[in-house]
N, C-alpha and C positions, 0 to 999 in steps of 0.2 A: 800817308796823312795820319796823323793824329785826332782821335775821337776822346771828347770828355767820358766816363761809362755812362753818364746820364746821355747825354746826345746819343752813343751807340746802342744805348736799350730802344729809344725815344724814336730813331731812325736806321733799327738794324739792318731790312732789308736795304738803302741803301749803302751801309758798310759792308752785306755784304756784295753787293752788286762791282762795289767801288774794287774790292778785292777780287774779284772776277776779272777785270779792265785796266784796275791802272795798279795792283802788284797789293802786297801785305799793309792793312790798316791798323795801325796801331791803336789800344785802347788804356787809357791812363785815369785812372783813381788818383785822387787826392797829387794831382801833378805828376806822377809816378806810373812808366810804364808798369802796367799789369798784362796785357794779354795782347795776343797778336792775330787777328783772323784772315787767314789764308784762301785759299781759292784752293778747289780739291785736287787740282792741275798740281799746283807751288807745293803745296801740301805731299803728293805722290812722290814728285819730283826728288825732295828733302829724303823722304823714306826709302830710296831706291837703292838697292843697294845695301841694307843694313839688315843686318841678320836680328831675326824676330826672337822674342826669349826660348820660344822652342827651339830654336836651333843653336841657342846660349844651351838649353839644358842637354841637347842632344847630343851637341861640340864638344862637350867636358873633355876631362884626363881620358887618355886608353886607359883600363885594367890590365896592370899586368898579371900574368898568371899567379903568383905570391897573395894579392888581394882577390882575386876572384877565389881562390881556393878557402881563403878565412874566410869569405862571407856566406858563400857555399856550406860552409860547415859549420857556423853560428845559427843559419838560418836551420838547420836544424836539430841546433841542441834547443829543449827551451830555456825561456829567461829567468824562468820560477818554478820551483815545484808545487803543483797545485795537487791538491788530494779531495777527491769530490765524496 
């Protein structure tokens, strides 16, 4: 179903109730889908399965030994000479 955003402010709890029972209500500004509110079920459902950005940052490249060695070794030269 389609909600104007003033009707879905106006009658949230039944958009979301509506999206609890009969599936994803949609919510349209100026005639134009804008937003879609889900049920935390649909919602799960969607996310199941899809690797979270930790597990994007954790997944990267292997190192191979060549790069671990340069970085190993930048980390410590330093970047600046400082003289206190």
């Amino acid at each position: 179903m389609e909600w104007q955003l003033q009707d879905a402010k106006n009658q949230f709890s039944k958009v979301v109730q509506k999206a609890r029972h009969e599936g994803p209500q949609i919510v349209t500004l100026r005639g134009e889908r804008t937003a879609v509110v889900l049920s935390a079920h649909d919602y799960d459902t969607l996310r199941a399965g899809r690797p979270t950005l930790v597990d994007d940052l954790l997944g990267g490249p292997a190192w191979d030994d060549t790069l671990a060695d340069t970085v190993e070794v930048r980390a410590k030269i330093p970047s600046r000479d400082i003289a206190f």
